[in-house]
C-alpha positions in Angstrom: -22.7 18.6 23.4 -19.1 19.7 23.7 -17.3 19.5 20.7 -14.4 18.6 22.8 -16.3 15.2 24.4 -17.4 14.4 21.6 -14.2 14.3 19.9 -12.8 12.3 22.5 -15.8 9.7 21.7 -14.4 9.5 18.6 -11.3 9.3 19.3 -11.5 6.8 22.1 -13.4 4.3 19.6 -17.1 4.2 21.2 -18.1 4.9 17.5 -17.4 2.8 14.6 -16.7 6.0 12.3 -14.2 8.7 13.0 -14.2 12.3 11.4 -17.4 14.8 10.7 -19.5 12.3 9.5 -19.5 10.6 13.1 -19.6 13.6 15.2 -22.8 14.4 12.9 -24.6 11.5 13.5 -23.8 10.8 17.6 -25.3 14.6 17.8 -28.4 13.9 15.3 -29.4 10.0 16.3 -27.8 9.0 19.2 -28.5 12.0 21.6 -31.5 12.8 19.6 -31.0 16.9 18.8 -34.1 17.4 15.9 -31.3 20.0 13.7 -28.6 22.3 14.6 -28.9 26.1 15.1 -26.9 26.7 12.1 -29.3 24.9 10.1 -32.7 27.0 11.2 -33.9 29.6 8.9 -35.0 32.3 10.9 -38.5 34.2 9.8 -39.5 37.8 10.1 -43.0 38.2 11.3 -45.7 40.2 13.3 -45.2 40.6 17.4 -49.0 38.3 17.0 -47.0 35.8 15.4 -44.2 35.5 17.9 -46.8 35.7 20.5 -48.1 32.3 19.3 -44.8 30.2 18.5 -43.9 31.8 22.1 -46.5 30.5 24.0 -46.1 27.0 22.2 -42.8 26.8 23.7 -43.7 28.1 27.3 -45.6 25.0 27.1 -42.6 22.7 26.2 -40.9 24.7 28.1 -43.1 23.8 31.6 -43.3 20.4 30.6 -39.2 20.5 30.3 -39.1 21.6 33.6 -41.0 19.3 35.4 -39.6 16.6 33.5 -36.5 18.4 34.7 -38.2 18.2 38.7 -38.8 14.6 38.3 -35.5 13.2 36.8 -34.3 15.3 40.3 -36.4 13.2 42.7 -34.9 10.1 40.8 -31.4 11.0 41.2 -32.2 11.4 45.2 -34.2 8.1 45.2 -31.1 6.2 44.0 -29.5 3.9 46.2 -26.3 5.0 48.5 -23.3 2.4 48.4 -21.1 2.7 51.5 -17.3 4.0 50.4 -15.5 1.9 52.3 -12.2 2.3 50.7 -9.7 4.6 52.6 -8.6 7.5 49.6 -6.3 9.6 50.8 -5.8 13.6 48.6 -3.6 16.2 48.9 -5.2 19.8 49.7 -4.3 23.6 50.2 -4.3 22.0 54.2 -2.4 18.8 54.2 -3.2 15.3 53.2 -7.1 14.4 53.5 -9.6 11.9 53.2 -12.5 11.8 51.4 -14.7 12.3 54.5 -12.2 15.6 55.2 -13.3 17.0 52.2 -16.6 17.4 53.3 -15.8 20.3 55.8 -18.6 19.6 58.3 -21.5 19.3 55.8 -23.4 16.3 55.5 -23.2 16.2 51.6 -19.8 16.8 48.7 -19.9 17.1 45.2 -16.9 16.2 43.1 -16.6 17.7 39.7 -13.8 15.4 38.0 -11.7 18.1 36.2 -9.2 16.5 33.3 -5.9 17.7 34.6 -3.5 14.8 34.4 0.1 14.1 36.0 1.5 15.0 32.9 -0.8 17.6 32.2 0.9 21.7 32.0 -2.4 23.3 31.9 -6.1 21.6 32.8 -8.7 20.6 29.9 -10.4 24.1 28.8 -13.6 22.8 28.8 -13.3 21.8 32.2 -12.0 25.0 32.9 -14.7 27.1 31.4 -17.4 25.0 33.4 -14.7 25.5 36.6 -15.2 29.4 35.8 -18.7 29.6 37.6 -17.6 27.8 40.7 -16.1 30.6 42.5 -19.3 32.3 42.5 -21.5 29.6 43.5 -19.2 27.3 45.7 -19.7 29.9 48.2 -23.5 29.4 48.4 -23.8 25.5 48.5 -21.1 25.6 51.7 -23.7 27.8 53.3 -26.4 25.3 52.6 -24.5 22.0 53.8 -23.0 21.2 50.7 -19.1 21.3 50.6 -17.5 20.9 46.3 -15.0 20.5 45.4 -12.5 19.2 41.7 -10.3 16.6 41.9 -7.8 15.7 39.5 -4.7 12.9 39.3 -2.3 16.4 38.7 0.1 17.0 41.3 -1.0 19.7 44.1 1.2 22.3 42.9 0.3 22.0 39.3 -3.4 22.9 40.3 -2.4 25.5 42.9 -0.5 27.6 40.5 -2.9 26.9 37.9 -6.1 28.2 40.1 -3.4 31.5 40.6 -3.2 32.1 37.3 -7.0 31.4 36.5 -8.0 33.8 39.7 -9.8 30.8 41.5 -10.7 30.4 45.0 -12.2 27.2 45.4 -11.0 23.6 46.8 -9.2 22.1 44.7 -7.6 18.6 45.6 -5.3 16.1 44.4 -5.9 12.3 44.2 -2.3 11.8 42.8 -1.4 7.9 43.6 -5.0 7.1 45.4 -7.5 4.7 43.2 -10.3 7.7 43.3 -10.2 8.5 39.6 -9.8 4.7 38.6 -12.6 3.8 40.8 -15.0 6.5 39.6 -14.2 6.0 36.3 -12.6 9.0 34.9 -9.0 7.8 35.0 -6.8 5.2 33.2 -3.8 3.7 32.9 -1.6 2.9 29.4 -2.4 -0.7 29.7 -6.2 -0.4 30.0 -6.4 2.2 27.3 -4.3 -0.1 24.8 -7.3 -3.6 25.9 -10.5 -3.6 23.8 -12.8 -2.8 26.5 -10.2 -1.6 29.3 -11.8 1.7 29.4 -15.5 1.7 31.2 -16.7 5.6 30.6 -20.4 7.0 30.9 -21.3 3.1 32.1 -20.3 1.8 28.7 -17.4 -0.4 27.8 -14.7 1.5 24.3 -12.4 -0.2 22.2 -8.6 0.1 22.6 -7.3 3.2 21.7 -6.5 3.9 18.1 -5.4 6.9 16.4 -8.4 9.0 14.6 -8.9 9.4 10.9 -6.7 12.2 9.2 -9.6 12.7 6.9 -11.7 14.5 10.1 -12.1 17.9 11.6 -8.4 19.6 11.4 -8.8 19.9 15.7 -8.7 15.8 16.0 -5.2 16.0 13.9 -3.3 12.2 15.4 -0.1 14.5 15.1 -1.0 16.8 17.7 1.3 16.7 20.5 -0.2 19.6 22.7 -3.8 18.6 22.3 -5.7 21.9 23.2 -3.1 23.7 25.1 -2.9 20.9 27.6 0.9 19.8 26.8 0.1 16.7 26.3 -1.2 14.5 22.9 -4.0 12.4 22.4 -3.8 9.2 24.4 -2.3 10.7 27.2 -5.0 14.0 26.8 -7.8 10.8 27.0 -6.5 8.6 29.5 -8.5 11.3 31.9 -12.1 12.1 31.5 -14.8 14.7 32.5 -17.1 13.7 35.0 -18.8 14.4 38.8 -19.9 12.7 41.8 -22.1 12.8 44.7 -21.5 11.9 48.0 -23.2 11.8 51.7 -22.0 11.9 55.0 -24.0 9.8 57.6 -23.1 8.8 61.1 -19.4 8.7 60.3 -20.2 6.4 57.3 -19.3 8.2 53.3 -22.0 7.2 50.7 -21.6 7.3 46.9 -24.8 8.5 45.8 -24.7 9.7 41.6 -22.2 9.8 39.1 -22.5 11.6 35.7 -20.5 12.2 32.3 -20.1 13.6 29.5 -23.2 15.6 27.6 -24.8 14.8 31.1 -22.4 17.8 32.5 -24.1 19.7 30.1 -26.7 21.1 32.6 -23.3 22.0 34.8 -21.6 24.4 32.1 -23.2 27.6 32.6 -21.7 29.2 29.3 -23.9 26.5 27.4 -27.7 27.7 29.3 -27.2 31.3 28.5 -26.1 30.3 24.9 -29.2 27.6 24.0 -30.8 31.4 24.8 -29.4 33.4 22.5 -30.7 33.8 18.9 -28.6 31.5 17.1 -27.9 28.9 20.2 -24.6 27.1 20.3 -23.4 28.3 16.6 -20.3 26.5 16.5 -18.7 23.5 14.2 -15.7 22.7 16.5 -14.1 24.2 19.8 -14.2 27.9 20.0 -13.5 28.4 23.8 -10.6 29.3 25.6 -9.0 29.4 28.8 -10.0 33.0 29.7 -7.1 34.5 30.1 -5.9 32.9 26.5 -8.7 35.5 24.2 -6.8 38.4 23.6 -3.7 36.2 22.5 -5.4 36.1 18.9 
C-alpha cells in the first residue's frame, strides 16, 4: 500500500495508534500482507529448484487471476444509481457537465486526483499513477470509454501543472460543485474537525488530530508543505485519492463503482512492475517523486 495513504490513515485517526507501530500493523493484519520484501531471505539454489517454487506460484498465480476475472464480473453486476444532481466543471473547452465529460462514449472513468484549492502542486502519488494515463487514455477513448481526473483545484492550477508534467489528458475542475463531497473524496474544515464528519473508503474517522511526534520523521505535525504540495496536514487531508465509474444511457448518467485507497493499487502501474522485481516494493516510507523533481537531489 502507499506509504503516503497509509500515512494519511494515520493521520486522519481511522487507527487508534499513530507512528511505525501502526503503519506496521494496518499493513500486517488489517490488509493481510503474510511479511514484507525486506524481511525475505533470499536462497541460492539449482535452476531444478526454481523450477519447482516457480511452478507453485504459476498456480497461485492462475488462481489470482481468475479470482482477479471474477471480482470483475462483480463490479459490472453492481447496481447503477441514476445521478440526478446537475454538477457543473470547468474544462480545457468551457464549463461542462458530468454527462459532457463523457465525449460521446457510453461509459467515463473519474480518477479523483488530490489537488486542492489551496494546493501549489498535486499529491505525488497521484501524480505518479497520473503518469501512465497519457499512454493509455488514448486507447480506452477508442474503445467507448472517455477518463478523465477531477480535482477541487482551480482550472488554471491544473492546466499549468499538466504543462509542466508534459500531460495531455482531460483534466477538469469541480471547483464550487458538490462532486468531490458527494463522492467522497472531499471535505470541508468543519467536517474534518466532527468525530465521524469524514466518510472515506465507506468507513466513518475521527476528528482530525495532529499525529504522534514519536512516528516516521515524513508524518512531522510541523510540516507546513506536506510533500511538496504547499499545503500542511489538515488542509493536505481534507482531499483524498479515489475513482469512479459512470454510464451513459438514453440521456440518463449512472454511478456505477467507486474505489479508494490500497484499492487504487491495481491503478498505479509503478507498483505491478515493482511486486515483479526481485526485492518488490523495498521501501520504509515515500521514495517517489514528481518526475521532473529526481535530479534535484
Amino acid at each position: 500500500m502507499c506509504p503516503l495513504c497509509l500515512a494519511a490513515i494515520v493521520i486522519a485517526g481511522v487507527t487508534s495508534g499513530g507512528g511505525l507501530w501502526a503503519l506496521t500493523r494496518i499493513s500486517t493484519e488489517n490488509i493481510g500482507m503474510k511479511k514484507s520484501a525486506n524481511e525475505i531471505k533470499h536462497k541460492v539454489g539449482t535452476r531444478e529448484e526454481w523450477l519447482e517454487a516457480r511452478l507453485a506460484l504459476l498456480t497461485a498465480e492462475k488462481e489470482h487471476s481468475r479470482r482477479g476475472d471474477e471480482l470483475a464480473l462483480m463490479r459490472q453486476e453492481l447496481p447503477w444509481v441514476r445521478v440526478d444532481k446537475g454538477y457543473q466543471f470547468e474544462t480545457d473547452e468551457g464549463n461542462a457537465s458530468l454527462g459532457d465529460l463523457f465525449r460521446g462514449r457510453s461509459q467515463l472513468l473519474v480518477y479523483h486526483f488530490m489537488f486542492g484549492p489551496d494546493y501549489e502542486a498535486g499529491c505525488p502519488s497521484c501524480s505518479a499513477i497520473a503518469d501512465g494515463f497519457n499512454g493509455f487514455q488514448i486507447h480506452l477513448a477508442n474503445h467507448d470509454v472517455m477518463l478523465w481526473a477531477v480535482s477541487r483545484a482551480p482550472l488554471s492550477k491544473l492546466e499549468a501543472y499538466k504543462r509542466r508534467l508534459g500531460w495531455t489528458f482531460p483534466w477538469a475542475s469541480s471547483i464550487g460543485s458538490d462532486f468531490n463531497s458527494d463522492y467522497s473524496v472531499g471535505f470541508s474544515p468543519e467536517e474534518q474537525q466532527r468525530d465521524g464528519g469524514i466518510e472515506y473508503n465507506y468507513r466513518r474517522e475521527d476528528a482530525w488530530r495532529p499525529p504522534s511526534r514519536s512516528g516516521p520523521r515524513y508524518l512531522a505535525v510541523e510540516s507546513r508543505n506536506v510533500f511538496g504540495t504547499g499545503v500542511d496536514w489538515p488542509t493536505y487531508l481534507r482531499e483524498r485519492p479515489g475513482m469512479s465509474a459512470f454510464a451513459l444511457k438514453d440521456g440518463v448518467v449512472y454511478h456505477t463503482y467507486s474505489t479508494y485507497a490500497r484499492g487504487l493499487d491495481a491503478l498505479w502501474g509503478m507498483w505491478q512492475w515493482l511486486d515483479r522485481a526481485p526485492k518488490g516494493r523495498n521501501e520504509t516510507g515515500p521514495w517517489w517523486r514528481r518526475h521532473d523533481e529526481y535530479d534535484k537531489g
